[in-house]
C-alpha positions, -999 to 999 in steps of 0.1 A, spaced: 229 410 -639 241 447 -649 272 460 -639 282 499 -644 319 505 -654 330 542 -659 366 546 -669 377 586 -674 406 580 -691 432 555 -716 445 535 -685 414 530 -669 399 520 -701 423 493 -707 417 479 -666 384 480 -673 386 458 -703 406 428 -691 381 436 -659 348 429 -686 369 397 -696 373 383 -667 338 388 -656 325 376 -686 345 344 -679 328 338 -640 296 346 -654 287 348 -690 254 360 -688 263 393 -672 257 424 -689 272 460 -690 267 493 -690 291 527 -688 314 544 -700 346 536 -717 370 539 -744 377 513 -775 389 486 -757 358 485 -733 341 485 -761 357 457 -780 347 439 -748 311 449 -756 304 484 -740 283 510 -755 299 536 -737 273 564 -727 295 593 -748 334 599 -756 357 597 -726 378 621 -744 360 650 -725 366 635 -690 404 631 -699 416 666 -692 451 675 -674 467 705 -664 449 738 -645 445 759 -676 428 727 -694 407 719 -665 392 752 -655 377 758 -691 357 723 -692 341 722 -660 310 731 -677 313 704 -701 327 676 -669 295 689 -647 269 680 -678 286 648 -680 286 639 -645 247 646 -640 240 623 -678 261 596 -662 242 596 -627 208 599 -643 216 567 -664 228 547 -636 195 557 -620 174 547 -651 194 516 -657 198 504 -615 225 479 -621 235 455 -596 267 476 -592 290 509 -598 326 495 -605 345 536 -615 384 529 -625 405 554 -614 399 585 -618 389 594 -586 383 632 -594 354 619 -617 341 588 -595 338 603 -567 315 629 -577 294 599 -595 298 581 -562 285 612 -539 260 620 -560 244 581 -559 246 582 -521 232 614 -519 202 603 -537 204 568 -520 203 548 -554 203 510 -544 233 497 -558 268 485 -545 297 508 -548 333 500 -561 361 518 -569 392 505 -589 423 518 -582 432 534 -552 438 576 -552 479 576 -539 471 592 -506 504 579 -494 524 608 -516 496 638 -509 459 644 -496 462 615 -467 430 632 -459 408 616 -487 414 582 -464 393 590 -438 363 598 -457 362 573 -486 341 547 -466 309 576 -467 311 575 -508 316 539 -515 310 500 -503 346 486 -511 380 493 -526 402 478 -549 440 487 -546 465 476 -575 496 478 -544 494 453 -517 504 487 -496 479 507 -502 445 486 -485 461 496 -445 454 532 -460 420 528 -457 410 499 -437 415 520 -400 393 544 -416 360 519 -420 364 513 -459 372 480 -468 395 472 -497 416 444 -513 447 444 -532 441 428 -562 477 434 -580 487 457 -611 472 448 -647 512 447 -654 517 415 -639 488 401 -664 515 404 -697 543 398 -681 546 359 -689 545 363 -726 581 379 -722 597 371 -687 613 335 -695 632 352 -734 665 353 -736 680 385 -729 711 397 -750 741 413 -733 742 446 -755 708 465 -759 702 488 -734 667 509 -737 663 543 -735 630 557 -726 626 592 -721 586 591 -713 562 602 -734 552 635 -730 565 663 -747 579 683 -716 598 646 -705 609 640 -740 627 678 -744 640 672 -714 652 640 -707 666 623 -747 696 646 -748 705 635 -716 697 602 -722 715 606 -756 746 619 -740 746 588 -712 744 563 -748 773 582 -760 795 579 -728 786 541 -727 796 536 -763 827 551 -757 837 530 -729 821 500 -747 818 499 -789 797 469 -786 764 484 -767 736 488 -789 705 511 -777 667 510 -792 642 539 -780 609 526 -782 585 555 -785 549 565 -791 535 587 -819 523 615 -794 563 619 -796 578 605 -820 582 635 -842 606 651 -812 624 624 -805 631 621 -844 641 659 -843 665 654 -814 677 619 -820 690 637 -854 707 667 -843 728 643 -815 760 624 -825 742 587 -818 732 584 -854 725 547 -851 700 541 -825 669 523 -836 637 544 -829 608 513 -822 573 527 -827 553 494 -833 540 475 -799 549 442 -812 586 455 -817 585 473 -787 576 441 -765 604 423 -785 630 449 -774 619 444 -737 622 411 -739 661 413 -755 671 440 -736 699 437 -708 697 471 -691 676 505 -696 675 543 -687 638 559 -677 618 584 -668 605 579 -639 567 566 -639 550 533 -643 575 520 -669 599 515 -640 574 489 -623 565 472 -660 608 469 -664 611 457 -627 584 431 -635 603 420 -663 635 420 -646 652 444 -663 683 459 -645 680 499 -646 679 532 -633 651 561 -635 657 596 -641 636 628 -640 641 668 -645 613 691 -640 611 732 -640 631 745 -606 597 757 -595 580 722 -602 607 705 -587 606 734 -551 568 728 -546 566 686 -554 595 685 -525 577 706 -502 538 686 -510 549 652 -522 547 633 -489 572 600 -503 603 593 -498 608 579 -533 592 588 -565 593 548 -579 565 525 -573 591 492 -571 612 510 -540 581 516 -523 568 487 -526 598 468 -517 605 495 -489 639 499 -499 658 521 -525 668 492 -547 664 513 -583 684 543 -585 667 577 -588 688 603 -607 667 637 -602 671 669 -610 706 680 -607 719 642 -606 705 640 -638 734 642 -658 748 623 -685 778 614 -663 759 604 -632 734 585 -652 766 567 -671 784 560 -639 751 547 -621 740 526 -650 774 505 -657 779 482 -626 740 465 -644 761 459 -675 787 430 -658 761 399 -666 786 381 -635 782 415 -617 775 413 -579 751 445 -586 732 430 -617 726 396 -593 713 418 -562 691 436 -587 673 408 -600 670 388 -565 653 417 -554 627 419 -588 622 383 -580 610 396 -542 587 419 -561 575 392 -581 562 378 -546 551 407 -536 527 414 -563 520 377 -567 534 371 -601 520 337 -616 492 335 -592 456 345 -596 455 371 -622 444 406 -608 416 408 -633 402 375 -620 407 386 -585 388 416 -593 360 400 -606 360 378 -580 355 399 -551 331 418 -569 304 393 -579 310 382 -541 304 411 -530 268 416 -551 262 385 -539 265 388 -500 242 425 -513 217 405 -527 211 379 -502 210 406 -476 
């Protein structure tokens, strides 16, 4: 049996390899096609060509390659075509996949249809819900919010949890100690410029009203170089940069509190029970039109899911290194009545996501060789 996996970008690429393990697992003679980055292929893929040139962000990048996107997008089509696997699985993505996806239907290939990660059409373009179901057979949703997006709309779809969840035991039972906080400032240039002073200023406050605090930024080498730069023009001389992943899992696993951007780190701290806060600054103009078009009434993916404002958002002009100080402390008492209410409510996420059940890989895999199965015997 062939299965088709496209992955567009890094994320995607690493779903789509613990997705290839788990499939391998249920059925070992299954074979694949597609396209992906090194980790699909560590799990066996020959991708079709480099995802690099599907992993383009911004306007200004975009517009330029959409010559070089549209070439790919007809090779990838005509190889599912010559290669009529028992299935399409795209991950994420869903600027690339659906185009794949259209184009299949509108050349009615036989083959089941799956996407992998559901487009957030709960924070802008609700309208993409309604018209999913004519592009593809099933969904798979990482949030167990997200499937009653889609299901009034006639597109099936199951939540299968976040890949987060699938690491999270190697670290969740350490020992924490009572005096690292993290600091992580994102990794993006733009987040990095603006947020590590900040965050740098918070560290110093908190040192002041406690000497014994220590505070690690792990980083990545897209970055590191300006966090280097404005790590050594601060006053905090003697924070620990952390740029290897083994390290970096350590410190998550030691550390008692932590400042950070917002984004999916928030979700991979709450899932480690982490006490901390998020913060962001944009550009004034960024920050005017994401208020008036972002349809959420939190930017953090643990809130929404829990449906309550349980981690603190300090944005834009609450982004200061004395708000973020003042917000962060009451998560240092270990006795604290704010640290306890904190992690009672990471252990409701925990349920939520289903934390030490079936992994979301294996569900994935599951429901998708069921779901070529009920095709074939139709």
């Amino acid at each position: 049996m062939l299965v088709y996996l496209i992955a567009g970008e890094p994320s995607g690429d690493t779903l789509g390899a613990k997705l290839m393990r788990a499939l391998k697992k249920a059925d070992p003679k299954i074979e694949f096609a597609g396209l992906g980055g090194e980790n699909m292929q560590k799990e066996g893929l020959n991708s079709l060509f480099d995802i690099t040139d599907l992993a383009i962000m911004g306007l200004a990048e975009v517009i330029p390659s959409i010559p070089k996107v549209l070439k790919r997008l007809k090779q990838t089509v005509a190889d599912i075509k010559a290669k009529q696997p028992a299935a399409v699985i795209t991950i994420d993505s869903w600027s690339f996949s659906s185009r794949v996806h259209k184009a299949l239907r509108k050349d009615k290939i036989d083959t089941l249809q799956i996407h992998y990660v559901a487009p957030q059409v709960w924070a802008w373009k609700k309208g993409r819900a309604k018209t999913m179901y004519k592009y593809i057979d099933h969904l798979l949703t990482l949030f167990p919010n997200e499937p009653a997006y889609f299901t009034p709309y006639r597109l099936t779809a199951d939540c299968v949890g976040h890949p987060a969840i699938e690491d999270i035991k190697q670290t969740e039972t350490k020992t924490k100690e009572n005096n690292l906080i993290l600091l992580l400032p994102g990794s993006r240039h733009n987040e990095v410029t603006r947020l590590l002073p900040v965050f740098l200023q918070t560290a110093a406050l908190l040192k002041q009203q406690n000497p014994a605090l220590e505070f690690a930024l792990p980083t990545v080498k897209t970055v590191e170089t300006s966090v280097r730069q404005i790590l050594k023009a601060s006053q905090m001389k003697d924070i620990k940069i952390i740029n290897d992943p083994l390290a970096k899992k350590q410190a998550f696993a030691d550390a008692h509190a932590a400042i950070a951007a917002s984004g999916t780190v928030s979700l991979e701290l709450a899932l480690l029970k982490i006490p901390h806060i998020i913060a962001y600054k944009v550009a004034p103009l960024t920050a005017f039109i994401a208020r008036h078009f972002l349809k959420i009434w939190s930017v953090n993916l643990p809130n929404i899911i829990l449906n309550e404002r349980v981690i603190k958002e300090m944005l834009q002009e609450s982004c200061t290194p004395a708000a973020l100080a003042e917000a962060i402390t009451p998560y240092l008492d270990n006795k604290g009545k704010a640290r306890e209410n904190f992690l009672q409510k990471m252990t409701e996420l925990h349920q939520k996501l289903g934390v030490g059940k079936e992994t979301p890989s294996q569900k994935a895999a599951s429901i998708i060789l069921n779901k070529i199965k009920e095709r074939h015997q139709k």
